[in-house]
MARKOLNU-176398 format. One record per residue: x, y, z of N, C-alpha, C, CB in turn; residue number from 1. Coordinates in steps of 0.02 Angstrom, whole numbers, always signed. Glycine has a CB too. Layout:
<tilums>
TILUM      nX      nY      nZ     caX     caY     caZ      cX      cY      cZ     cbX     cbY     cbZ  resi
TILUM       X       Y       Z       X       Y       Z       X       Y       Z       X       Y       Z   NUM
...
</tilums>
This chain:
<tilums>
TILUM      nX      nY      nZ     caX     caY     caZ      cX      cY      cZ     cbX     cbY     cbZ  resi
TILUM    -343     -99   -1818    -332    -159   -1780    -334    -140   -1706    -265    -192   -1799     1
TILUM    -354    -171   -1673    -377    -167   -1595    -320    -173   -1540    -428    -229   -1579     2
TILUM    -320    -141   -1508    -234    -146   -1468    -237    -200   -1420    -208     -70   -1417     3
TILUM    -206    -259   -1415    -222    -298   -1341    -198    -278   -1271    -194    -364   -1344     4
TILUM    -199    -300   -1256    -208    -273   -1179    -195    -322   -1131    -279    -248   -1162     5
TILUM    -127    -336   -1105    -104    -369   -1063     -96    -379    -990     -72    -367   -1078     6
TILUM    -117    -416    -937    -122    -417    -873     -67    -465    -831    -190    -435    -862     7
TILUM     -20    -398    -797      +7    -441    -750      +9    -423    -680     +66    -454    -769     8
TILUM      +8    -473    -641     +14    -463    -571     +58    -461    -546      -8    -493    -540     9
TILUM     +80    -415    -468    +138    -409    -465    +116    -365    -379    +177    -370    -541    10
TILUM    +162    -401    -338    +159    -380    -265    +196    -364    -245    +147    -410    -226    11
TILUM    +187    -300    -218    +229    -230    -195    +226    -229    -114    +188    -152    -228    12
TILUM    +291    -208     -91    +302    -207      -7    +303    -159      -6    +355    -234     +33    13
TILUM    +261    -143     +49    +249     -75     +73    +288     -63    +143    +170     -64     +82    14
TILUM    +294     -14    +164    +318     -12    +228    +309     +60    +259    +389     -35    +228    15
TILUM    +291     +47    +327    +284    +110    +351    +320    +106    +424    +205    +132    +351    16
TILUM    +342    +169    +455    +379    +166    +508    +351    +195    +559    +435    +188    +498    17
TILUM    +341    +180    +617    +317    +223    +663    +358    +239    +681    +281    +211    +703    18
TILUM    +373    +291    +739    +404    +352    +756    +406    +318    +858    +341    +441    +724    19
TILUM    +440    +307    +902    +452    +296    +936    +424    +353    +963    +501    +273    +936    20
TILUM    +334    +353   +1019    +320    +387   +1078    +278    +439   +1044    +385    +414   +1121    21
TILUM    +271    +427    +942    +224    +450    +887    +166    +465    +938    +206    +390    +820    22
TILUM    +136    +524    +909     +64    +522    +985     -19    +476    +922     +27    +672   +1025    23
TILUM     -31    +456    +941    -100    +409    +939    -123    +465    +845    -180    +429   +1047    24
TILUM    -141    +399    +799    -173    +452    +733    -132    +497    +698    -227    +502    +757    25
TILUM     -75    +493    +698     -30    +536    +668     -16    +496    +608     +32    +556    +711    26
TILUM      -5    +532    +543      +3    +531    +484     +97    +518    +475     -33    +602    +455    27
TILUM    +106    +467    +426    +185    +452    +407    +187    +434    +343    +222    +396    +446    28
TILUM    +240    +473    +321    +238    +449    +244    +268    +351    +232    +305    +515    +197    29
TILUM    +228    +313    +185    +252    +265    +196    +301    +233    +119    +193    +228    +225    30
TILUM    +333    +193    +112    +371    +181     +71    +338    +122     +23    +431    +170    +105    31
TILUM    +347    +102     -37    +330     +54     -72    +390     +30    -118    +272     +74    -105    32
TILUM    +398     -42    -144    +421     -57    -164    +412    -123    -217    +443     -46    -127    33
TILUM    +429    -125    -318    +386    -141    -322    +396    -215    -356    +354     -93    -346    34
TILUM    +478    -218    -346    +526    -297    -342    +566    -280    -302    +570    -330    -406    35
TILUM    +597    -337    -267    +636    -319    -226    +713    -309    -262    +630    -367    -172    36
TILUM    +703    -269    -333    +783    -254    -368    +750    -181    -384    +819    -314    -454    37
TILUM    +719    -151    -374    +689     -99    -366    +718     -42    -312    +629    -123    -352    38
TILUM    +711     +30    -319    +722     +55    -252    +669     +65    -204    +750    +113    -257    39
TILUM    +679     +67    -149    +596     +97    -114    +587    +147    -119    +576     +94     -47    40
TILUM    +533    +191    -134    +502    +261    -162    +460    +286    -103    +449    +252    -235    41
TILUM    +449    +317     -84    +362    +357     -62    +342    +383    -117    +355    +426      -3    42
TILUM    +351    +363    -184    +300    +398    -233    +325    +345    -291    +311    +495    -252    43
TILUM    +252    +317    -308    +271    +295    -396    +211    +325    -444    +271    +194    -412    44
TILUM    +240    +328    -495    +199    +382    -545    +198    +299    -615    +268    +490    -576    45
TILUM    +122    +279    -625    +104    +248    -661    +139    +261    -739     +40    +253    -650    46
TILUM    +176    +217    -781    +168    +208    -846    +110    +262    -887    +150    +132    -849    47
TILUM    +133    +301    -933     +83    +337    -981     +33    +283   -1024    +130    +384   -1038    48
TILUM     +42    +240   -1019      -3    +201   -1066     -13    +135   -1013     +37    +181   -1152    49
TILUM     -27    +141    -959     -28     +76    -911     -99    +110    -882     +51     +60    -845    50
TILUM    -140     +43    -843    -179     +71    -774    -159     +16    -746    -264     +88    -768    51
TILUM    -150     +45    -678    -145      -4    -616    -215      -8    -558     -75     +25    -571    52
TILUM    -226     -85    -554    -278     -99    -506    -268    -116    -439    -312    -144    -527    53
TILUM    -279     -76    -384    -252    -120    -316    -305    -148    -310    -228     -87    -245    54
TILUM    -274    -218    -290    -338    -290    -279    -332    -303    -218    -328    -370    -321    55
TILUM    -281    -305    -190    -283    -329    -114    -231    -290     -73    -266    -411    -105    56
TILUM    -238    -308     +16    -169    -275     +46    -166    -346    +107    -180    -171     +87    57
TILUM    -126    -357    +111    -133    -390    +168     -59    -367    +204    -148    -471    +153    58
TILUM     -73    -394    +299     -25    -405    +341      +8    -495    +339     -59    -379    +413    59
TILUM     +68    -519    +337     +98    -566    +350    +143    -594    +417    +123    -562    +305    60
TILUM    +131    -545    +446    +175    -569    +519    +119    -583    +553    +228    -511    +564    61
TILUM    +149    -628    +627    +106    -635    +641     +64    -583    +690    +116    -685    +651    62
TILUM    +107    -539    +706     +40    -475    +745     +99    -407    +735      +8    -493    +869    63
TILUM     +53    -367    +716     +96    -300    +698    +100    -255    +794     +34    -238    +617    64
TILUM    +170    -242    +774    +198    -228    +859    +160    -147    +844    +317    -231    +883    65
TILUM    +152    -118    +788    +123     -43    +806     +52     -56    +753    +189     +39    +779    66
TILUM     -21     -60    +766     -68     -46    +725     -70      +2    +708    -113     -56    +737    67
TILUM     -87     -18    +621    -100     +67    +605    -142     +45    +507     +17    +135    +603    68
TILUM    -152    +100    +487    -218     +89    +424    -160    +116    +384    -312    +140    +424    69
TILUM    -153     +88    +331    -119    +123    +263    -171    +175    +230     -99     +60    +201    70
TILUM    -158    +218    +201    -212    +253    +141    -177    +261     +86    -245    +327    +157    71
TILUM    -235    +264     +45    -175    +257     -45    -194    +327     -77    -208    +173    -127    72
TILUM    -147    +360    -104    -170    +446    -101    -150    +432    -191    -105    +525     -35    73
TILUM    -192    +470    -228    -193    +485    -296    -170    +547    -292    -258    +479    -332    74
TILUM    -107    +550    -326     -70    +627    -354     -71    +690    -288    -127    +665    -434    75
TILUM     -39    +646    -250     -34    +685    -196     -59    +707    -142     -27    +714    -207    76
TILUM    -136    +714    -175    -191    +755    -143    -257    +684    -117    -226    +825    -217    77
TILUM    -282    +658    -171    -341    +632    -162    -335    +571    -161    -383    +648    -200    78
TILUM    -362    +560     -82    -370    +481     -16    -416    +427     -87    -457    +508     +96    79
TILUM    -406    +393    -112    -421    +343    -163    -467    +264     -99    -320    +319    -214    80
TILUM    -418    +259     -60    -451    +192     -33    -395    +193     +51    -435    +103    -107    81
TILUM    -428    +142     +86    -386    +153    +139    -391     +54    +157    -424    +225    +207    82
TILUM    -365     +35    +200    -348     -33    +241    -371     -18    +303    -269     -56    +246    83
TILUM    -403     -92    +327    -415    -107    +385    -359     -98    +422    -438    -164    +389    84
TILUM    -341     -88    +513    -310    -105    +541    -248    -170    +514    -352    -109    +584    85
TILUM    -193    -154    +517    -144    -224    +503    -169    -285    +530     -71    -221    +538    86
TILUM    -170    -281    +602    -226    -316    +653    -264    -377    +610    -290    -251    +680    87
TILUM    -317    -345    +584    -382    -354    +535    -346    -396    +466    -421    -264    +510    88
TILUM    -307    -385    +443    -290    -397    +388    -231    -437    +357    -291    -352    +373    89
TILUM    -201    -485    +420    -184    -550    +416    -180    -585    +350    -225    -580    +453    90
TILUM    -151    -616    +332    -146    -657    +240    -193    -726    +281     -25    -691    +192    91
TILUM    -170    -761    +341    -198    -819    +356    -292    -812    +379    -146    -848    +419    92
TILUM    -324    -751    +401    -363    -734    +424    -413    -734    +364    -345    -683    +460    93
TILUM    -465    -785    +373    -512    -800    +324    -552    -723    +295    -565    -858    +360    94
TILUM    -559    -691    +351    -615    -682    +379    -594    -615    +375    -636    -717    +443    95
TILUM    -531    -593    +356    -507    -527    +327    -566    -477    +278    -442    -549    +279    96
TILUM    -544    -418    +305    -590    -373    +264    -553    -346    +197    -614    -310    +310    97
TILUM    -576    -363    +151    -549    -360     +86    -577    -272     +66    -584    -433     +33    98
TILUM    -491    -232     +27    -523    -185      -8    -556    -170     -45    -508    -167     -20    99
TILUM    -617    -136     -60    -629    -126    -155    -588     -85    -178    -701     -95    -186   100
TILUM    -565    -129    -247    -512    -120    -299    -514     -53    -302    -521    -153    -369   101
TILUM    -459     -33    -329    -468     +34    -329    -411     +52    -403    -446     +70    -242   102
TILUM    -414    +111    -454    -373    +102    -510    -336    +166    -498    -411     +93    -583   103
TILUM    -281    +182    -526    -232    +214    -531    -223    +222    -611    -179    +183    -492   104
TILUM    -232    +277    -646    -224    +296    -726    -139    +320    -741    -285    +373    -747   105
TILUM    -132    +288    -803     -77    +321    -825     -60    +408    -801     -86    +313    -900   106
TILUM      +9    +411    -793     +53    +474    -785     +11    +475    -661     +11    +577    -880   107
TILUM     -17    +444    -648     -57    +443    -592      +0    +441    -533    -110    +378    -594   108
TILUM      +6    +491    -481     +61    +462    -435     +45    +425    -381     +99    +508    -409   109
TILUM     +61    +397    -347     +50    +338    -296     +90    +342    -224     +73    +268    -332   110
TILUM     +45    +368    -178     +85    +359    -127     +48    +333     -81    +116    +412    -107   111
TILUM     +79    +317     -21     +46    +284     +35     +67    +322    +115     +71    +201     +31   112
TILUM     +19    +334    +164     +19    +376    +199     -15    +315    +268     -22    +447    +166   113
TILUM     +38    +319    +313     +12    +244    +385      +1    +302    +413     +77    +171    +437   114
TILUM     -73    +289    +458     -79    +324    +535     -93    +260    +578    -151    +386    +544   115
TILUM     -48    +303    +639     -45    +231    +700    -109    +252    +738     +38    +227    +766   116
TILUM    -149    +179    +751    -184    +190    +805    -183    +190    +894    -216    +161    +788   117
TILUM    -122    +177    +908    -113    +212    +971     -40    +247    +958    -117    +158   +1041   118
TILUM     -19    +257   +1027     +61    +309   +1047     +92    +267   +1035     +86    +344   +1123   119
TILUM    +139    +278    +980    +211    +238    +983    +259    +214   +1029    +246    +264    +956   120
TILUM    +271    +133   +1030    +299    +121   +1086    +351    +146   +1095    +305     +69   +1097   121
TILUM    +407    +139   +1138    +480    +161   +1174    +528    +174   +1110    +518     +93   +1230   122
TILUM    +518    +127   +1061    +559    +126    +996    +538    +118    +924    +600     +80   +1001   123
TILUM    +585    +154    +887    +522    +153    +804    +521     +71    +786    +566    +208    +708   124
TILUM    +477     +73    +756    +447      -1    +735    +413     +22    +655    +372     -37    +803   125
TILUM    +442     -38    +606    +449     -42    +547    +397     -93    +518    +514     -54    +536   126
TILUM    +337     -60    +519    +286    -132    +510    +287    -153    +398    +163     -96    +551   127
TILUM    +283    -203    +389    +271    -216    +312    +224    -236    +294    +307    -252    +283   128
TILUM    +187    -217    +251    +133    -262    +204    +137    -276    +140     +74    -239    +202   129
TILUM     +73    -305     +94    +120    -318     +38     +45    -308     +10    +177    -396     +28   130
TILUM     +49    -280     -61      -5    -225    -103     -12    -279    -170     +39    -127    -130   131
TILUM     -71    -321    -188     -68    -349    -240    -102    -298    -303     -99    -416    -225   132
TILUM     -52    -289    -344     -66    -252    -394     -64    -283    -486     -19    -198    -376   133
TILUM    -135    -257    -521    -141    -293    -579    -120    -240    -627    -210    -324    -590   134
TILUM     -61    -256    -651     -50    -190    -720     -83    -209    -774     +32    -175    -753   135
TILUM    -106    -172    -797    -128    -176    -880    -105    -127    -902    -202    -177    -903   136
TILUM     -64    -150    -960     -26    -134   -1012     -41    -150   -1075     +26    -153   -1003   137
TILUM     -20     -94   -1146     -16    -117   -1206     +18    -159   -1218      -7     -85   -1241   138
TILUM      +8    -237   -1247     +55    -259   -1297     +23    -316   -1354    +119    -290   -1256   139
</tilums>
């Protein structure tokens, strides 16, 4: 008998911090989170019998006080997909540049890594986005 295979969606806050006076392109580990009854992680490690699809990322404020690109790193090591500028990637902004999907395999770890594109202003600044993600699961 054939196993089904269930799809749910589910949007994860990400967050990354810049570093007050950070110099221009510098790398920060960033945090995710994947309900808000959840803890926030810099690392989630996929379900053994799950794959996860990132479908979208967007920014929701209305202008991020520090620009900077998220990247989505597979098991530590290997850059999987990256985001436009926050800037760029607005929820209201038609005209947004959309990621290609990108999958994450069971036992897979998940982290996210912000570089700012200029010098961090006078004080750290806590920008958020939010990661639409499709689990597929057995049931």
């Amino acid at each position: 008998m054939a196993q089904r295979i269930r799809q749910v969606e589910v949007t994860a806050i990400a967050t990354v911090t810049i570093a007050a006076t950070l110099p221009a392109n510098s790398k920060v580990v960033a945090t995710i989170q994947l309900d808000p009854s959840y803890p926030t992680v810099s690392q989630l490690t996929v379900p053994a019998d799950e794959a996860w699809v990132v479908e979208d990322v967007y920014y929701a404020a209305a202008a991020p006080t520090e620009d900077c690109i998220i990247e989505f790193i597979r098991n530590l090591v290997q850059s999987i997909g990256r985001t436009a500028p926050l800037s760029a990637i607005r929820v209201d902004n038609v005209a947004r540049p959309r990621i290609t999907p990108f999958t994450y395999k069971g036992n897979d770890i998940i982290s996210l890594v912000g570089q700012n594109l200029t010098v961090g202003g006078a004080a750290p600044v806590t920008e958020t986005l939010y990661v639409k993600i499709s689990r597929f699961t057995p049931h």
